[in-house]
TIKOL-994329 format. One record per residue (C-alpha): x, y, z. Coordinates in pm, 1 decimal, padded with zeros to 6 digits, always signed. Each point is the difference from the previous one (the first is absolute). Layout:
BEGIN
- east,north,up
- X,Y,Z
...
***
This chain:
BEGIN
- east,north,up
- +12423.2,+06298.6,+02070.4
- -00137.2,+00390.0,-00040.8
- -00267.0,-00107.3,+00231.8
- +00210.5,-00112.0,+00293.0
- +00086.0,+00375.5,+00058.2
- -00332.1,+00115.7,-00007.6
- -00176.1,-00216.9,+00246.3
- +00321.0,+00101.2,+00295.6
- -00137.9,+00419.0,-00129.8
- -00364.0,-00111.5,+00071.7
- +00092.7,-00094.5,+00332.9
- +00201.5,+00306.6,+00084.1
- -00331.6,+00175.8,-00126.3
- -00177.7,-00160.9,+00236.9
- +00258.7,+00072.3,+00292.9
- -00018.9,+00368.6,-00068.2
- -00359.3,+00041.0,+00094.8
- +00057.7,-00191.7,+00317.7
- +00231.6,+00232.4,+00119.7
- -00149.0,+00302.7,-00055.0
- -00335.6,-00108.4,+00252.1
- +00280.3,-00044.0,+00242.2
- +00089.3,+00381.4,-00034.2
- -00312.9,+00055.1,+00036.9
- -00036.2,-00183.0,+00310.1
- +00276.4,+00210.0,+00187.5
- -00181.2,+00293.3,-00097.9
- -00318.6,-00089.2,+00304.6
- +00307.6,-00092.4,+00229.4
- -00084.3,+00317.8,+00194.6
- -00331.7,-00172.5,+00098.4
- +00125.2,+00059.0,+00380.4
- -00176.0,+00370.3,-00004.1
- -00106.2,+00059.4,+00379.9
- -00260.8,+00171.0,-00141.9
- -00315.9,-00193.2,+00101.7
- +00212.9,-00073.8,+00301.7
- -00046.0,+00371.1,+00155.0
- -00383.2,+00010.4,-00063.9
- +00004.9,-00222.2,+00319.7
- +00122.5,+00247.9,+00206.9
- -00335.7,+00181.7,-00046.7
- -00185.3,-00335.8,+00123.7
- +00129.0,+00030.8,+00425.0
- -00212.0,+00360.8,-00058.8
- -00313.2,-00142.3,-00117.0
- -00163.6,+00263.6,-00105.0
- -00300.4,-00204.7,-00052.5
- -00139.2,-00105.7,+00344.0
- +00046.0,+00340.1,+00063.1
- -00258.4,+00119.7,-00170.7
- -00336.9,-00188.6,+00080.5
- +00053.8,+00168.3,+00329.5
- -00089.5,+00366.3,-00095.5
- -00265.2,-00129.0,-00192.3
- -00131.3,-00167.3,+00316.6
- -00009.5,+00334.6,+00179.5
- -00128.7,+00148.5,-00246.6
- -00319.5,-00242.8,+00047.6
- +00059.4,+00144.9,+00391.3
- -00094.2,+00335.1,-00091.4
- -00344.0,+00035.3,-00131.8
- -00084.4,-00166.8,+00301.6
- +00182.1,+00243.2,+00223.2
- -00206.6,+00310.3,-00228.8
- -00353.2,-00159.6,+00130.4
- -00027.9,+00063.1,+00360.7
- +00062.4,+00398.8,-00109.7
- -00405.6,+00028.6,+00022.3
- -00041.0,-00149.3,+00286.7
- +00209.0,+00279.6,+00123.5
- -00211.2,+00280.4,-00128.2
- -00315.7,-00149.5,+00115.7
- +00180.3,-00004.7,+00370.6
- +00091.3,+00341.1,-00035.6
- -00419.4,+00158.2,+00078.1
- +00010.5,-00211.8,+00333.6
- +00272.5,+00213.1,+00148.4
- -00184.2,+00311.2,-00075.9
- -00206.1,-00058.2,+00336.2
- +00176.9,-00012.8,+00313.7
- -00072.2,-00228.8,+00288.0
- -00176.5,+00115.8,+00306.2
- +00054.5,-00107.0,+00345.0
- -00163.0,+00133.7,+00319.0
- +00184.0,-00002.2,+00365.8
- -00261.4,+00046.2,+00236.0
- +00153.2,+00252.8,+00212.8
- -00116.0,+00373.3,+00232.7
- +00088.3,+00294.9,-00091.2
- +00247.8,+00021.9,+00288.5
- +00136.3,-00325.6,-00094.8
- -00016.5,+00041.0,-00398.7
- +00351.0,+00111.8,+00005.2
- +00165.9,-00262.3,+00173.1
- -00219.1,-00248.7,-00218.7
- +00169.9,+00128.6,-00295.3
- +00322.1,+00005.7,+00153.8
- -00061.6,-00377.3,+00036.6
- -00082.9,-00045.7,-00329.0
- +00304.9,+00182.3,-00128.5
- +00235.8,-00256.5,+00160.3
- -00168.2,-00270.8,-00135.9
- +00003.3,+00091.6,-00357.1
- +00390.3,+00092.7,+00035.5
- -00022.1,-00372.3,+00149.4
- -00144.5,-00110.9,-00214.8
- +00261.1,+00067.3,-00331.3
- -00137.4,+00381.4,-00046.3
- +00269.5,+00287.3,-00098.9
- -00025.9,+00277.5,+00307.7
- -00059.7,+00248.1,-00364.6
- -00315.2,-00167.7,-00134.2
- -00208.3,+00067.7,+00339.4
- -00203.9,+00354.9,+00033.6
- -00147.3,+00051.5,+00348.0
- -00299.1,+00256.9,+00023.7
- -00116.5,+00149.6,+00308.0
- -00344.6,+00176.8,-00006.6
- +00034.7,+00135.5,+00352.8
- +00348.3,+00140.9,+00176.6
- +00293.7,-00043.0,-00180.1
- +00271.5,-00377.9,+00033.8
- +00274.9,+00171.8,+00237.9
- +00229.9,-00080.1,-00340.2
- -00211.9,+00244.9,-00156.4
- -00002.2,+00252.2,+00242.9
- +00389.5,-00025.3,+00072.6
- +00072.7,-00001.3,-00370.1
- -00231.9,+00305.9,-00065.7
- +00189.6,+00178.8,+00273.0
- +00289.6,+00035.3,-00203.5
- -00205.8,+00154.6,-00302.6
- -00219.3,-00145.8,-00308.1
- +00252.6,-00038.6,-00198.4
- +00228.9,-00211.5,+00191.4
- -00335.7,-00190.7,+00074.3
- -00108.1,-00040.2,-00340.6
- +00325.5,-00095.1,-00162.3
- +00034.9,-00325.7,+00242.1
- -00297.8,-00093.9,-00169.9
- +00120.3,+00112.4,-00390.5
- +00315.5,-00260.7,+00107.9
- -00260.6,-00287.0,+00076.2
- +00203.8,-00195.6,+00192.6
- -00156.2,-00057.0,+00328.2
- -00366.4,-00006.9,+00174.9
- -00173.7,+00321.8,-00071.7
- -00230.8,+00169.1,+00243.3
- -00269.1,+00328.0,-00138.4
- -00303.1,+00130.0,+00164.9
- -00335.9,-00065.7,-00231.6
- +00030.3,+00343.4,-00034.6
- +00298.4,+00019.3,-00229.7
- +00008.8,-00346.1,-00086.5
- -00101.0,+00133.5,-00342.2
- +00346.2,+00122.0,-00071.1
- +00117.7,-00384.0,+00042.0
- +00080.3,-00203.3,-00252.1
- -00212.3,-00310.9,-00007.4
- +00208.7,-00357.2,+00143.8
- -00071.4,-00373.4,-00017.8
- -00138.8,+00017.0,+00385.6
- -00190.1,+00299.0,+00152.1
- -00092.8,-00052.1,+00381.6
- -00240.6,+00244.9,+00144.1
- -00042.8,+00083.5,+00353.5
- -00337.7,+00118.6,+00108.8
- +00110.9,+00163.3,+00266.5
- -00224.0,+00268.6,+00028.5
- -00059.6,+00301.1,-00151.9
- -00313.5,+00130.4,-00170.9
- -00275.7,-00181.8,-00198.1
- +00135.4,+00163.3,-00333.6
- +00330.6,-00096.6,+00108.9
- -00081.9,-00322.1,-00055.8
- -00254.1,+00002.1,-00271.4
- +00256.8,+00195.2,-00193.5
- +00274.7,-00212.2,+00128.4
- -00050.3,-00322.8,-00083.4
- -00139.7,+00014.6,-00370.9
- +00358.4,+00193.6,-00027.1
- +00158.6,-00328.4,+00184.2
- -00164.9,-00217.7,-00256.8
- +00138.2,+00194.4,-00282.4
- +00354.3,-00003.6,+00133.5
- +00008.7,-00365.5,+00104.5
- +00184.1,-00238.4,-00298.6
- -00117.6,-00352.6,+00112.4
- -00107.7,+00056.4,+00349.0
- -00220.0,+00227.9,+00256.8
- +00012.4,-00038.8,+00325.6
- -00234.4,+00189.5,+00258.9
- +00063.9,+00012.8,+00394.1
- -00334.9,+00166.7,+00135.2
- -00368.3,-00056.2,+00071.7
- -00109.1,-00295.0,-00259.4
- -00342.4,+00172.9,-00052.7
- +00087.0,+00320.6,-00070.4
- +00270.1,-00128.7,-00221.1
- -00236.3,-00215.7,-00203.6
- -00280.7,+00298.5,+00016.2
- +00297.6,+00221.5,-00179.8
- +00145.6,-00275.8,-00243.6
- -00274.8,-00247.1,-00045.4
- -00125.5,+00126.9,-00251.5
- +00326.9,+00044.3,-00258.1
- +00126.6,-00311.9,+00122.8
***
């Protein structure tokens, strides 16, 4: 009989553990915790696509850094200008570079990159500007923005331009030999001459 009671004590034993797991079961009830849930948010971004394309321009960029030489070594050639001869008299030298005016404003050119030099009477824009004083005739030139005419005389007080245009229109052999060298010097990318071809060539064929 005494061991009737302690088999139904054995059993509520085993119960007791049985119900404590359970307890600890509703402890992990609050498994529903959004928080993997908002690290997708970050996905729509996707940060990581993003960046295999600066790394791709970076690849861009050495290559960009390499034709830098090729600039400096093109840099010497523009030291020399071009020369180009118009065939023209002395009485028609002017109009010959009057011709060649237009066609380089034509052609693209500013009216303040072109220098016209006369070596024997004066452009009439010359002599009407100079009429109203140097300095008003010099300070059109400081401003550079239109087609400026100077006799080879005082064509050393201009400042040198892409295009020079001479007109050999005259005036004395020195004129000219002192003239044109000073033409060269002023011209930026381009000379051109209006006159007698072999003189011209007698005075610049040698530094050209």
């Amino acid at each position: 009989m005494p061991l009737i009671p302690e088999e139904p004590q054995i059993h509520e034993s085993a119960q007791g553990p049985r119900v404590t797991p359970a307890s600890s079961r509703t402890a992990p009830t609050p498994r529903p915790v959004p928080g993997p849930r908002p690290v997708a948010p970050p996905r729509p971004g996707r940060p990581g696509p993003v960046r295999p394309m600066p790394a791709q321009r970076t690849v861009r960029e050495p290559v960009v850094a390499t034709p830098g030489p090729s600039v400096k070594a093109a840099a010497p050639a523009t030291a020399a200008p071009q020369l180009q001869i118009i065939p023209a008299s002395a009485e028609g030298a002017l109009d010959a570079a009057e011709e060649a005016v237009d066609l380089l404003l034509d052609s693209g050119r500013a009216p303040g990159e072109v220098l016209v030099i006369t070596t024997g009477d004066l452009h009439p824009w010359a002599a009407h500007e100079l009429s109203f004083g140097e300095a008003a005739y010099w300070a059109q030139h400081e401003a550079g923005d239109d087609v400026f005419y100077a006799d080879a005389s005082t064509a050393g007080r201009a400042a040198s331009r892409p295009v020079v245009v001479v007109a050999v229109n005259g005036g004395s052999a020195e004129a000219v030999a002192s003239g044109l060298p000073l033409a060269l010097g002023r011209a930026g990318a381009l000379l051109i001459v209006c006159g007698d071809a072999q003189q011209i060539n007698s005075v610049l064929g040698a530094g050209v």
